[in-house]
N, C-alpha and C positions, 0 to 999 in steps of 0.2 A: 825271751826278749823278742824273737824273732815272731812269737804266739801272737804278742802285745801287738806288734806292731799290724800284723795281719788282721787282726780286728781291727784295730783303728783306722786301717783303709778301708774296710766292710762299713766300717758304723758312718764315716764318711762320703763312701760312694752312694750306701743308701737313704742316706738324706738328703745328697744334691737330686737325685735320683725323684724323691718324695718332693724336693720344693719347686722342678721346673715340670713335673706332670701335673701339680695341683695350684700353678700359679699365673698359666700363661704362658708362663718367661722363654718354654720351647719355641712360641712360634713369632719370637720375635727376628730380627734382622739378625743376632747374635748365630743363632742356626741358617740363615739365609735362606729360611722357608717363608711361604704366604701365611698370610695374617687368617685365623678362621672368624666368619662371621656369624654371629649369633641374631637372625633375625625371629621380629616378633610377631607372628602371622594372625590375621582373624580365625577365630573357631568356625566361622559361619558365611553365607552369603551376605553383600550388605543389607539394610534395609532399607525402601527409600521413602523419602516422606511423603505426603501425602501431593504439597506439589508437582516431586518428583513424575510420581507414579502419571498423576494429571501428564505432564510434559513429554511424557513416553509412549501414554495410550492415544494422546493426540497424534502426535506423528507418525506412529504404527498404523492410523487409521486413514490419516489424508495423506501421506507420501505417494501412495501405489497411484493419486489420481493425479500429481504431478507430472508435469509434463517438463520437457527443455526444447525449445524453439531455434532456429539456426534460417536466416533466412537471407539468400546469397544476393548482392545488387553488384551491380555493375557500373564503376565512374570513369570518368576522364581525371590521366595522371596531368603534370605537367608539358607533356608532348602529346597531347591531345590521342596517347593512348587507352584502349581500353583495358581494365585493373579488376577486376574479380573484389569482393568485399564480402565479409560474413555480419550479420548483424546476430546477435544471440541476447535468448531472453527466457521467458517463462510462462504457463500454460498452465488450466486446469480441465478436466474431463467433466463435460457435464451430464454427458448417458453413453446409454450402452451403445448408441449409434454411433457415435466419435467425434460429436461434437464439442470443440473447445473453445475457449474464453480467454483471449489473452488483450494485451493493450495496439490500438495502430501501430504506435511509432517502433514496436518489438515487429513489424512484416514491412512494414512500408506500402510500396508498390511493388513488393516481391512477386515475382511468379516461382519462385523454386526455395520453396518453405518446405521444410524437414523437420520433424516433429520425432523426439525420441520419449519411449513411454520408461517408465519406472524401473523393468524387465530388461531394458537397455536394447530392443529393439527400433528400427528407422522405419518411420513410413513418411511417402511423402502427402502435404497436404494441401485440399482444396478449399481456397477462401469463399465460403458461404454468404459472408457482409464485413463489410465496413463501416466502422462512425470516424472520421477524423475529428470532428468536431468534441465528441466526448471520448475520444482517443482509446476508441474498441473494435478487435477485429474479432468475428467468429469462423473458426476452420472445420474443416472435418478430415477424419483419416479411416481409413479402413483396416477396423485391427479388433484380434477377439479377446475375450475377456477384462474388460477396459472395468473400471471403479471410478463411477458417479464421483464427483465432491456434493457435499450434501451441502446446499444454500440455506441460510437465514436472513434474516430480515434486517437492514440498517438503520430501520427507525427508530427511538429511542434508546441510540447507544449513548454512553454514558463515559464521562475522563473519567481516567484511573480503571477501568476496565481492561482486564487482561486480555491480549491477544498476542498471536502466532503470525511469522511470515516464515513459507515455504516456499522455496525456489533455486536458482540454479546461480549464484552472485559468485563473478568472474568466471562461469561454466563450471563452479563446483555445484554437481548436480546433488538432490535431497539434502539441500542445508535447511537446517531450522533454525531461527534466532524467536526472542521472546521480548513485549517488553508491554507499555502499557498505551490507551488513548489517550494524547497528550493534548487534544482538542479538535473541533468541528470547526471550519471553516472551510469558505471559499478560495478556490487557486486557480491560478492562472494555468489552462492544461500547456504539457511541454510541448505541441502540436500547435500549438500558436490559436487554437478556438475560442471558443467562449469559457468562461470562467467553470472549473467542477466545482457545483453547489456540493453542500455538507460534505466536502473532503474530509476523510478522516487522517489527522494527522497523529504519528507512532513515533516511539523512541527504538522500533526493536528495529534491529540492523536491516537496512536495506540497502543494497548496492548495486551497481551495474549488471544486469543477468536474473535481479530478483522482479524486473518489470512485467507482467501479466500474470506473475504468479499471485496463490490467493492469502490474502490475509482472514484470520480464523479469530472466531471467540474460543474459551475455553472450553466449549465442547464439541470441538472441532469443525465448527461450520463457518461455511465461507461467509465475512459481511461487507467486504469489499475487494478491489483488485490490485496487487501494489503497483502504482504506475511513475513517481519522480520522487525525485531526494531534495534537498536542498544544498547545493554544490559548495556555494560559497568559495568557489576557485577552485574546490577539491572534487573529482570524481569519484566520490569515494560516501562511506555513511557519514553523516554528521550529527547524528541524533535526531533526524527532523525528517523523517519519510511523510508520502501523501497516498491513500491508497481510495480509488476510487468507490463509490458505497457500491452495495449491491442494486438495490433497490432501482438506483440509474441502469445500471448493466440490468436487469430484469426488462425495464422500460423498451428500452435499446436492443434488446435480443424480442423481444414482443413484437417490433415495427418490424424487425428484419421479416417474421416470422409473416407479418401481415401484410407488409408493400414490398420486402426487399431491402429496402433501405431503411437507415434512423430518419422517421421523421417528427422527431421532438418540437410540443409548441413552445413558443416565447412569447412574451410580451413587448420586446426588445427594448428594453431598458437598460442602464448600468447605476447602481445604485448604491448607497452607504447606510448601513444599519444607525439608528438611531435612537439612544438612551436617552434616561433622565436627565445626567449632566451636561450633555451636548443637546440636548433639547432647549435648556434653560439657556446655555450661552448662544445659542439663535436665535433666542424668540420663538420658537417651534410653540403650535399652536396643543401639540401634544407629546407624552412622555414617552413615547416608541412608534415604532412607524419606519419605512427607508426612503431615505429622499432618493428625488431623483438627479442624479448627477447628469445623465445624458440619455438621448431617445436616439436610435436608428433611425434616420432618415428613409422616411417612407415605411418605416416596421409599424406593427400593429400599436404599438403607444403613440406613434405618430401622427399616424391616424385616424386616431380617438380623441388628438388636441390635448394630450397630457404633457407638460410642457418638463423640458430641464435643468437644469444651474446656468445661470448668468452673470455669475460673477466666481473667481478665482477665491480661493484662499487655503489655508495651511490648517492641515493637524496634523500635528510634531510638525516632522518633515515633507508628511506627506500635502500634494496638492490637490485638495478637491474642489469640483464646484457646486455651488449654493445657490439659493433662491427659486431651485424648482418645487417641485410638487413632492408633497406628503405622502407616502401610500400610508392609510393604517388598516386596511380590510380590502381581502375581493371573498365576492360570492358571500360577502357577513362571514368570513373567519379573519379573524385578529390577524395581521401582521407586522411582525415584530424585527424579523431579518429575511435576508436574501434566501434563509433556508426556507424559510417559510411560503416562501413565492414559488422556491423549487419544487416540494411538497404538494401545491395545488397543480403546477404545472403536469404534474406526472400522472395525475388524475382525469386529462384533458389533452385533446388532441390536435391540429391545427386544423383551423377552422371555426373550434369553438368561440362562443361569446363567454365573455365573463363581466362581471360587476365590479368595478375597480373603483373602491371611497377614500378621497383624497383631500388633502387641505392646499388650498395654494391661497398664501398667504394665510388669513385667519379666517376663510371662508371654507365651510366643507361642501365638498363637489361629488358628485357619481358620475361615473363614464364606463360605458359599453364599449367593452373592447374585444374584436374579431381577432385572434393567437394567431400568429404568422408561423412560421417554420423557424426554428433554430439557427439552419445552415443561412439562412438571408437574413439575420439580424442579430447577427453577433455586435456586439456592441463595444 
């Protein structure tokens, strides 16, 4: 009996034995041990896709010419004390010599600008030019082995076109955000100047600190500068960045190059692109063309006796004025918008003449017009 019973505690020990080693049930709270995890890991590195890869070899290749800009002023507080102030922003390299490219309103009237490179060394930098008006300053710094950004061209870029902004948003320095050309247009620069012709406008993140840094195609070359967001109350991204073209910053670092200063011509004009449909409900003598809303007293459209809007009126909400003058051609090239005037302008110097063909009223006119300077006829 006593045989019997000794088996039956063997045959039962080694079955509890067999059911909590092959079931789990050991490492539950019952034993008051931790739980074991069975994790499911990749065999492999991952693979990335083919945008992927794009997105990786682009910023591997323009980060190192990244710059972050720090540029110290000085205000009066409330007690007409003096307050120390950092303004911070973003920077691109454009040779070995150490010249860079970033936006005015990122220096100011800074004298004690500090330029940090990729490498996370400080040099300090000397301002080479100023554009307030197309809101570009160029620096230099003294530092060795620096990495060009390699420039492209801003002319026939294209919406839905892929691009990149690299920069330094809230002083996190080498961020990259991605996203698409969301349209060309004209803006009001944040420097209170003349309007930035073919502004390129972006959905890819831009924020406070990403100003002078450069906006890339997708094979990593510069085709403009990011320079404002559209705030809407918020200082923050809202999907609607503006980044200045290249093509301008080319123009503008050339004058530097030649007098010292930007001295970009004008026509001084301020103008409203004009289609088919708004052709028709004017009267408009033809199907494209930009009127002229208003001249610069005394600027080169002034001038020449090319006259502006006379009377007030509404599209939507907006207020323009009417009854001036047609532009549809200077020099015999078509013109269809403001871009298009920007385009010839950048081909020509102050001074030049040009051939301005115009409708006023239903009569077409020609006028010779001598290009003023930009900074004296902002319009």
């Amino acid at each position: 009996m006593t045989f019997r019973r000794l088996l039956l505690v063997l045959i039962l020990v080694t079955g509890f034995w067999y059911f909590v080693s092959h079931s789990g049930f050991r490492n539950d709270a019952f034993f008051g041990g931790k739980p074991t995890l069975t994790l499911t890991e990749a065999h492999a590195a991952p693979e990335y896709t083919p945008a992927e890869t794009n997105n990786i070899g682009v910023y591997k290749r323009v980060v190192p010419s990244v710059v972050n800009i720090t540029a110290g002023t000085v205000t009066l507080d409330f007690f007409m004390g003096l307050v120390p102030q950092q303004d911070q922003g973003s920077g691109f390299i454009l040779d070995k010599q150490g010249h860079i490219l970033t936006n005015y309103h990122v220096v100011g009237e800074s004298h004690n600008i500090q330029v940090q490179t990729h490498d996370k060394h400080r040099y300090t930098a000397t301002v080479i030019g100023k554009d307030r008006l197309h809101d570009l300053a160029l620096l230099q710094i003294n530092a060795p082995n620096l990495v060009p950004a390699v420039l492209a061209t801003s002319r026939d870029l294209q919406v839905g076109q892929q691009v990149y902004a690299i920069g330094n948003p809230f002083g996190l320095s080498g961020t990259m955000t991605s996203g698409i050309i969301s349209a060309i247009r004209s803006v009001r620069s944040p420097e209170g100047g003349a309007p930035i012709e073919n502004a390129i406008q972006t959905d890819a993140a831009i924020n406070p600190g990403n100003s002078g840094g450069p906006l890339l195609n997708s094979q990593g070359e510069v085709i403009g500068i990011n320079s404002m967001i559209a705030q809407n109350g918020a200082e923050q991204n809202a999907g609607i960045g503006f980044a200045i073209p290249i093509d301008t910053a080319k123009a503008v670092l050339n004058d530097f190059q030649k007098y010292g200063y930007a001295r970009r011509p004008s026509l001084g004009v301020r103008t409203l692109p004009i289609g088919p449909d708004l052709a028709e409900q004017m009267g408009l003598p033809a199907q494209y063309g930009v009127l002229i809303e208003g001249v610069v007293p005394g600027g080169a459209a002034d001038r020449a006796g090319l006259h502006g809007g006379n009377q007030v009126a509404y599209l939507g909400n907006m207020q323009i004025s009417i009854g001036g003058d047609l532009i549809v051609a200077i020099d015999g090239q078509e013109i269809t918008n403001s871009q298009d005037i920007s385009e010839i302008m950048n081909q020509h110097q102050p001074g030049d003449t040009v051939t301005v063909t115009f409708f006023r009223g239903r009569r077409k006119m020609t006028a010779r017009v001598t290009l003023g300077e930009a900074h004296e006829q902002s319009a």
